[in-house]
Jmol script that loads the backbone (N, CA, C; Angstrom):
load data "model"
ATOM      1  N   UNK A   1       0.813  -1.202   0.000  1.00  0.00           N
ATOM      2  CA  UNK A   1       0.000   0.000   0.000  1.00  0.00           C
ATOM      3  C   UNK A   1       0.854   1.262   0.000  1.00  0.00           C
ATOM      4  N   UNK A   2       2.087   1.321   0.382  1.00  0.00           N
ATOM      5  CA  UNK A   2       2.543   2.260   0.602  1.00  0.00           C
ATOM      6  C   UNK A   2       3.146   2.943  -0.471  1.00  0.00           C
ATOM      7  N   UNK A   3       3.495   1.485  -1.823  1.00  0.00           N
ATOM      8  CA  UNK A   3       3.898   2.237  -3.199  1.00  0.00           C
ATOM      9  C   UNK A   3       2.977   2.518  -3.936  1.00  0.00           C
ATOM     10  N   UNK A   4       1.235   2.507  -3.713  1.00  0.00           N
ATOM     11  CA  UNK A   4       0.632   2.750  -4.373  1.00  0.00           C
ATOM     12  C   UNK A   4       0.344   4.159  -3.905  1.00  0.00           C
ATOM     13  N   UNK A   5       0.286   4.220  -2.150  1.00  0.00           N
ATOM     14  CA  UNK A   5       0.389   6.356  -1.747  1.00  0.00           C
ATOM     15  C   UNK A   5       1.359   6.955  -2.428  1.00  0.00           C
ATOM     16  N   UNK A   6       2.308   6.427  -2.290  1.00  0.00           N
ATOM     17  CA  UNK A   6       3.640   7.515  -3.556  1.00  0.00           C
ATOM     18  C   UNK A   6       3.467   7.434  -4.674  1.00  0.00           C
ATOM     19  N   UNK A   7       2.817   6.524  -4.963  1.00  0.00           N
ATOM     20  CA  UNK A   7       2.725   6.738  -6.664  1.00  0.00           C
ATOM     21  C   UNK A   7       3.392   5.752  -7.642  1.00  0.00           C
ATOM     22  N   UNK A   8       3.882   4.463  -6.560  1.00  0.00           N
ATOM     23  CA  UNK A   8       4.669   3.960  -7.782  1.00  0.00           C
ATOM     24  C   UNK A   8       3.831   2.555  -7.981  1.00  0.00           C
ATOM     25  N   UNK A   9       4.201   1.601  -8.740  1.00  0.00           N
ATOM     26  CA  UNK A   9       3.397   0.146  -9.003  1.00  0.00           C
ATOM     27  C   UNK A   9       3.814  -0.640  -7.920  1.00  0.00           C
ATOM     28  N   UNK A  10       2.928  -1.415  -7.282  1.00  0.00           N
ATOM     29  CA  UNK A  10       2.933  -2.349  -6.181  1.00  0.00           C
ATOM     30  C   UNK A  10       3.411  -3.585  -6.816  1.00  0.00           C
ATOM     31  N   UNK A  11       4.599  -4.089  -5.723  1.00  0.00           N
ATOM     32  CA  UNK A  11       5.525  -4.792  -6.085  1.00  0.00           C
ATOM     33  C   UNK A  11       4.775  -5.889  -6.197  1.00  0.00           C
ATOM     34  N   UNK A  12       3.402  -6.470  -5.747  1.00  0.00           N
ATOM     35  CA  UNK A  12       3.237  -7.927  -5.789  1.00  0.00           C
ATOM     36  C   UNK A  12       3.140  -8.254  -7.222  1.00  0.00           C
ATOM     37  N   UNK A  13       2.275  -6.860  -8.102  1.00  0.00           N
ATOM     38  CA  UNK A  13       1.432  -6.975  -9.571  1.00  0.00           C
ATOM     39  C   UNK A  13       2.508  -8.041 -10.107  1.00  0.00           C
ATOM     40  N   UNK A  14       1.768  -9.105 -11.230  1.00  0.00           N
ATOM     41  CA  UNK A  14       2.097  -9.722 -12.035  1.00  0.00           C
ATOM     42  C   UNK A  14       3.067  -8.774 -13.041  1.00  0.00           C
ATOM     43  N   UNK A  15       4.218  -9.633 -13.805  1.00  0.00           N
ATOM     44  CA  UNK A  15       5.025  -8.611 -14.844  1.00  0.00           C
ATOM     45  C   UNK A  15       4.036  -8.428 -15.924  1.00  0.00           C
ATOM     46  N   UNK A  16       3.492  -9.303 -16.373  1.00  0.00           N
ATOM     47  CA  UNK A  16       2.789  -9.436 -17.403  1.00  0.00           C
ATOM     48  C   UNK A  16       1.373  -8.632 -17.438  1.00  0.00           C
ATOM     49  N   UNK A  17       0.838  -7.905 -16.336  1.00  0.00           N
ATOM     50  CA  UNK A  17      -0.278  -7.496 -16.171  1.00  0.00           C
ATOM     51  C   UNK A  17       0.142  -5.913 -15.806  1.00  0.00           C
ATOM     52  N   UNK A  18       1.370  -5.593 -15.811  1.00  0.00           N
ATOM     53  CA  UNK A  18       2.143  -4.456 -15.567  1.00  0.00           C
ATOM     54  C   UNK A  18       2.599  -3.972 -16.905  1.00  0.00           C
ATOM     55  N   UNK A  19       3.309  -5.125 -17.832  1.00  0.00           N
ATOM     56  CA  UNK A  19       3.815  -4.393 -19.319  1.00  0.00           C
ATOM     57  C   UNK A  19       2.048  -4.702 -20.208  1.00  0.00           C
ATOM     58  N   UNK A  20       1.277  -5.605 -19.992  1.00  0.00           N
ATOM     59  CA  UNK A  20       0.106  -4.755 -20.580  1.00  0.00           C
ATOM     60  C   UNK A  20      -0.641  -3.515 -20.390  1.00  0.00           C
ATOM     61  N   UNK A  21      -0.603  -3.429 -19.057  1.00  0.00           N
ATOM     62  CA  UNK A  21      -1.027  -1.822 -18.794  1.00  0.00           C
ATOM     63  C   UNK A  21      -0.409  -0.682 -19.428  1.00  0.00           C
ATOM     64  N   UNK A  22       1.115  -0.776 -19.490  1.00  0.00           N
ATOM     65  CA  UNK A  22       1.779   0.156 -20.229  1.00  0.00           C
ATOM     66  C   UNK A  22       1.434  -0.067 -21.807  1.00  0.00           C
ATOM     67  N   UNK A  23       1.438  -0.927 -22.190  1.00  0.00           N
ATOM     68  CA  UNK A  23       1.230  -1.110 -23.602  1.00  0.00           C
ATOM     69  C   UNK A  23       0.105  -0.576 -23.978  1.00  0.00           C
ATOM     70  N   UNK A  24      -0.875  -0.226 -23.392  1.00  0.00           N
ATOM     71  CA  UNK A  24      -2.062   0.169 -23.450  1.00  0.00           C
ATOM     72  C   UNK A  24      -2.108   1.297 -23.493  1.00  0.00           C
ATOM     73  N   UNK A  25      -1.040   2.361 -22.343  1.00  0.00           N
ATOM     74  CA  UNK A  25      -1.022   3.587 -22.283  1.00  0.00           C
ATOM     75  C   UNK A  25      -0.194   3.858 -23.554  1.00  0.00           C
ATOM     76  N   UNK A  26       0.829   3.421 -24.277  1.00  0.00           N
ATOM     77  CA  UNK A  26       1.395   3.693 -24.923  1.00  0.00           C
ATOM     78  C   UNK A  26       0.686   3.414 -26.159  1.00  0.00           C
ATOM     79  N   UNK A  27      -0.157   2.502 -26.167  1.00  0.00           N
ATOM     80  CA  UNK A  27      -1.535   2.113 -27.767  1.00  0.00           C
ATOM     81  C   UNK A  27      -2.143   3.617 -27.900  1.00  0.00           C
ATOM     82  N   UNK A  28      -2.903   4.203 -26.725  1.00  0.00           N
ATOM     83  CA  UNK A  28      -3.958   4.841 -26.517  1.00  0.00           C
ATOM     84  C   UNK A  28      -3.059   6.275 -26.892  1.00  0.00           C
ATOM     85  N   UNK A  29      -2.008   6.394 -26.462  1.00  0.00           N
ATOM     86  CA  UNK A  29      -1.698   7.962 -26.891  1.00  0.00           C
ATOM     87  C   UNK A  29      -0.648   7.615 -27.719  1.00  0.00           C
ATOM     88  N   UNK A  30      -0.433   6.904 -28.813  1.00  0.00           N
ATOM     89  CA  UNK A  30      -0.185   6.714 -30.057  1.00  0.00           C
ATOM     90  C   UNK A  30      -1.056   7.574 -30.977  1.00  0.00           C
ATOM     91  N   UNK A  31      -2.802   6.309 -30.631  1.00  0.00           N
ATOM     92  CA  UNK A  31      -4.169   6.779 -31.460  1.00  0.00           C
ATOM     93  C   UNK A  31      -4.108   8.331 -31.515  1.00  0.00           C
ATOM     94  N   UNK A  32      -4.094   8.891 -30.344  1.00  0.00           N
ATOM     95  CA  UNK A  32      -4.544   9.968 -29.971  1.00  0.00           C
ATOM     96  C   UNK A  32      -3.556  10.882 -31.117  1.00  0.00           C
ATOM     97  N   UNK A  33      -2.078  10.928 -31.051  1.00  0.00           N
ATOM     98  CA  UNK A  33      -1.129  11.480 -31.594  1.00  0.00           C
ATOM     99  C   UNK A  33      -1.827  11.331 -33.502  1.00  0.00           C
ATOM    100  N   UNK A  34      -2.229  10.066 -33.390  1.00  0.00           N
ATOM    101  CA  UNK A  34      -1.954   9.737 -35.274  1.00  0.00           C
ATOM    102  C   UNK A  34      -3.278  10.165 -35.339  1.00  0.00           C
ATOM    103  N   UNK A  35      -4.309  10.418 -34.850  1.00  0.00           N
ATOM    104  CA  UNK A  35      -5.356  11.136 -35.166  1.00  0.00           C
ATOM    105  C   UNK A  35      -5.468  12.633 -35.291  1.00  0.00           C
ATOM    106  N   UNK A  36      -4.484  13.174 -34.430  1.00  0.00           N
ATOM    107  CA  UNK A  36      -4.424  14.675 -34.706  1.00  0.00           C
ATOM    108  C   UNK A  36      -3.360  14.826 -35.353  1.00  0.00           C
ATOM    109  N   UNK A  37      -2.767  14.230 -35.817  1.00  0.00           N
ATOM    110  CA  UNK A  37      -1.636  14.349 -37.117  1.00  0.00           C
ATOM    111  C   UNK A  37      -2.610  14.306 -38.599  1.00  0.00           C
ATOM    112  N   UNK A  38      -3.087  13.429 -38.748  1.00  0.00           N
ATOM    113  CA  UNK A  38      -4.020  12.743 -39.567  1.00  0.00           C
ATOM    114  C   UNK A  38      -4.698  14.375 -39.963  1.00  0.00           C
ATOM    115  N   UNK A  39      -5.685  14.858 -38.637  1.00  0.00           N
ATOM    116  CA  UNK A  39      -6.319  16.052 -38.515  1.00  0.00           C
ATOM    117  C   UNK A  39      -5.615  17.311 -38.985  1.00  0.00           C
ATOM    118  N   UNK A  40      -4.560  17.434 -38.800  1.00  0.00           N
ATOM    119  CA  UNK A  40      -3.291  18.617 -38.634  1.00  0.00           C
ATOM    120  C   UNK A  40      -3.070  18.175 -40.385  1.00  0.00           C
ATOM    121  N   UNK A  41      -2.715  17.349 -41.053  1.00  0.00           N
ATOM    122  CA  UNK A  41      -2.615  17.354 -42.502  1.00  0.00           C
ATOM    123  C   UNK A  41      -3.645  17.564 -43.335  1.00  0.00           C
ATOM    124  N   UNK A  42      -5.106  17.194 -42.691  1.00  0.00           N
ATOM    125  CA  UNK A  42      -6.040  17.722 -43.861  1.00  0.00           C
ATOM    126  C   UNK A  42      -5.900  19.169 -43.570  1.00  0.00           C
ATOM    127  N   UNK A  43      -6.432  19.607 -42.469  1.00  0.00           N
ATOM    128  CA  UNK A  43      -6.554  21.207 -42.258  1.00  0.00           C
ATOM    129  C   UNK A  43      -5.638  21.925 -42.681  1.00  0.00           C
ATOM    130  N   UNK A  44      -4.077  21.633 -43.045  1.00  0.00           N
ATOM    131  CA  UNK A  44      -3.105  21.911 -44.032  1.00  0.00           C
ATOM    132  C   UNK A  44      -3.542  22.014 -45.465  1.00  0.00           C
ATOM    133  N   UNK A  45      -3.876  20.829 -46.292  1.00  0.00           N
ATOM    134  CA  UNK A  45      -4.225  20.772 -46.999  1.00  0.00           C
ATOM    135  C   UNK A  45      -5.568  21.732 -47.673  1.00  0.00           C
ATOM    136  N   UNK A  46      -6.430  21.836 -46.701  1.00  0.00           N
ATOM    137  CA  UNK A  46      -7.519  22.563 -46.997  1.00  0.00           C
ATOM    138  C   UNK A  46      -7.063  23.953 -47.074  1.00  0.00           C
ATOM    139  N   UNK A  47      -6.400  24.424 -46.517  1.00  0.00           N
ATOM    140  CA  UNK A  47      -5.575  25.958 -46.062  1.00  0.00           C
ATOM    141  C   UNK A  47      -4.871  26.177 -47.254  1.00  0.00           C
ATOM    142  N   UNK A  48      -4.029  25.332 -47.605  1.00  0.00           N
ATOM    143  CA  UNK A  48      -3.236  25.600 -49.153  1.00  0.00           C
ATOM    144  C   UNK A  48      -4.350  25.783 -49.966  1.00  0.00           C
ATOM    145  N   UNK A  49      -5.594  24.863 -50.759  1.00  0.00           N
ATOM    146  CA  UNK A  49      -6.169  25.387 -51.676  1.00  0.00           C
ATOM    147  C   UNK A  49      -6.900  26.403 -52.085  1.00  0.00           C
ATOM    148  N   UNK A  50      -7.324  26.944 -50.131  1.00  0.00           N
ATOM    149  CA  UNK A  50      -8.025  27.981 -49.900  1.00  0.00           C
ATOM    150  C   UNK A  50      -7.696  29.004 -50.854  1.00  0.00           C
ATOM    151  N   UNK A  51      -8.362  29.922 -51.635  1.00  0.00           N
ATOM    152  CA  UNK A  51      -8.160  30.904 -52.420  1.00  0.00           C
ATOM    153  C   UNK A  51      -7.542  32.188 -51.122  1.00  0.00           C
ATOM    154  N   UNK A  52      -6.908  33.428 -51.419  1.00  0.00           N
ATOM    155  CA  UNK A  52      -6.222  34.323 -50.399  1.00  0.00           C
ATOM    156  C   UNK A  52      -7.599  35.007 -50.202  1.00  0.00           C
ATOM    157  N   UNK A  53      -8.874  35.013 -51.433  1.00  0.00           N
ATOM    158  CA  UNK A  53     -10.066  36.047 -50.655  1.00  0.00           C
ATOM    159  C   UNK A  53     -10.851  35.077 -50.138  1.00  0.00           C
ATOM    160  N   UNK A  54     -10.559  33.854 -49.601  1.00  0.00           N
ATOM    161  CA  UNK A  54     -11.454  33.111 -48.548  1.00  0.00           C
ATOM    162  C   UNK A  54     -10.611  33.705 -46.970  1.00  0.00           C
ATOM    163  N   UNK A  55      -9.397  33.597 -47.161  1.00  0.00           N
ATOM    164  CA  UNK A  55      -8.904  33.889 -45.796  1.00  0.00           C
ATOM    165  C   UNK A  55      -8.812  35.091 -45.152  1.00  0.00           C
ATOM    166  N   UNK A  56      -8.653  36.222 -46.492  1.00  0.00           N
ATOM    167  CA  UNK A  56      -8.547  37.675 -45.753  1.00  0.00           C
ATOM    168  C   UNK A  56     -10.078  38.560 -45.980  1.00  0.00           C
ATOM    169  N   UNK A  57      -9.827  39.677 -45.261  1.00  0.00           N
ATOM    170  CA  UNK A  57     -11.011  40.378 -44.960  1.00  0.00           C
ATOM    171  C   UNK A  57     -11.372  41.395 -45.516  1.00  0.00           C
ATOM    172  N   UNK A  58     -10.333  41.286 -47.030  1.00  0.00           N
ATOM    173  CA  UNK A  58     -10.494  42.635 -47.618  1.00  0.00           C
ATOM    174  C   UNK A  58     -11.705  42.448 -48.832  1.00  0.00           C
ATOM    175  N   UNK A  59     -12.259  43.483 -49.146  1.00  0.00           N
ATOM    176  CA  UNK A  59     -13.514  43.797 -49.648  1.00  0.00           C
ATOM    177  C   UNK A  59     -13.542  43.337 -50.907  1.00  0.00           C
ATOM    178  N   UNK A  60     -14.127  43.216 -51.722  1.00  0.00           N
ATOM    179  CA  UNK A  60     -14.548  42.827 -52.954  1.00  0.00           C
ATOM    180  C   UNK A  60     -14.020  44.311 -53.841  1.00  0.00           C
ATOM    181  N   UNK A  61     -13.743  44.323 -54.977  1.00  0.00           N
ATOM    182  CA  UNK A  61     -13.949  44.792 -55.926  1.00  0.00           C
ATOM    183  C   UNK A  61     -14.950  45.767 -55.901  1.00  0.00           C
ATOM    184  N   UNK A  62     -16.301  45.135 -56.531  1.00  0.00           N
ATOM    185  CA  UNK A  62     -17.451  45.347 -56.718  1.00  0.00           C
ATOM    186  C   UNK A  62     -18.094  46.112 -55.339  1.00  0.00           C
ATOM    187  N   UNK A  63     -17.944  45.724 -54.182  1.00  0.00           N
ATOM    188  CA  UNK A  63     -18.774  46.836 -53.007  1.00  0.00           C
ATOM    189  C   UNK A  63     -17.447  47.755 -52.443  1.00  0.00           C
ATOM    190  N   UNK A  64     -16.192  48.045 -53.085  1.00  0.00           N
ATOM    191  CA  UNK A  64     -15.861  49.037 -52.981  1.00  0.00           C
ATOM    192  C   UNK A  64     -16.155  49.941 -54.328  1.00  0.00           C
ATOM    193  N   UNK A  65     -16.620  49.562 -55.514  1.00  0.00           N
ATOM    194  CA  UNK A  65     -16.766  50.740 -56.354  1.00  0.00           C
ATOM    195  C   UNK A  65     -18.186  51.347 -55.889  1.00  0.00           C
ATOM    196  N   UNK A  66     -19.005  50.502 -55.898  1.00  0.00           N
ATOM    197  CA  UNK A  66     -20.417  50.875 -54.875  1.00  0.00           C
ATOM    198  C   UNK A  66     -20.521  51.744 -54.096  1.00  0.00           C
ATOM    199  N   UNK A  67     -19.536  52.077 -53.276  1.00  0.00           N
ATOM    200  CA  UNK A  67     -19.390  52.389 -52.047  1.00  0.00           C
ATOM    201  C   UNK A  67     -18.828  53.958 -52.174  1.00  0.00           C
ATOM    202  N   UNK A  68     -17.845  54.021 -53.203  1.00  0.00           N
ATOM    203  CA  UNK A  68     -17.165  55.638 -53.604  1.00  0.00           C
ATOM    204  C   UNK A  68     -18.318  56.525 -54.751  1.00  0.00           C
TER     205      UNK A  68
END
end "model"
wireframe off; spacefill off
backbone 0.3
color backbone group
């Protein structure tokens, strides 16, 4: 009990029930990583084809001649 108050793994645990737990933590924030990589390359992708008057805020042509 006392390595589980500090924080560390209790010496009785099985080895084998100790490197699956880790394997698990290390599966799970793999996913996590290759999914927002995955995410992080389309939203790249989408950003490059974007035309420059989807992203900026400057006016049209047409409702600045309107406008003078």
């Amino acid at each position: 009990m006392q390595d589980l108050a500090a924080g560390g793994i209790p010496k009785d645990l099985p080895t084998n029930l100790v490197t699956t737990v880790k394997t698990m933590f290390v599966e799970s924030f793999q996913h996590i990583y290759m999914y927002s990589f995955v995410s992080m390359i389309i939203v790249f992708i989408l950003c490059w084809f974007l035309k420059k008057e989807v992203l900026s805020s400057k006016p049209k042509e047409d409702q600045v001649e309107a406008g003078a």
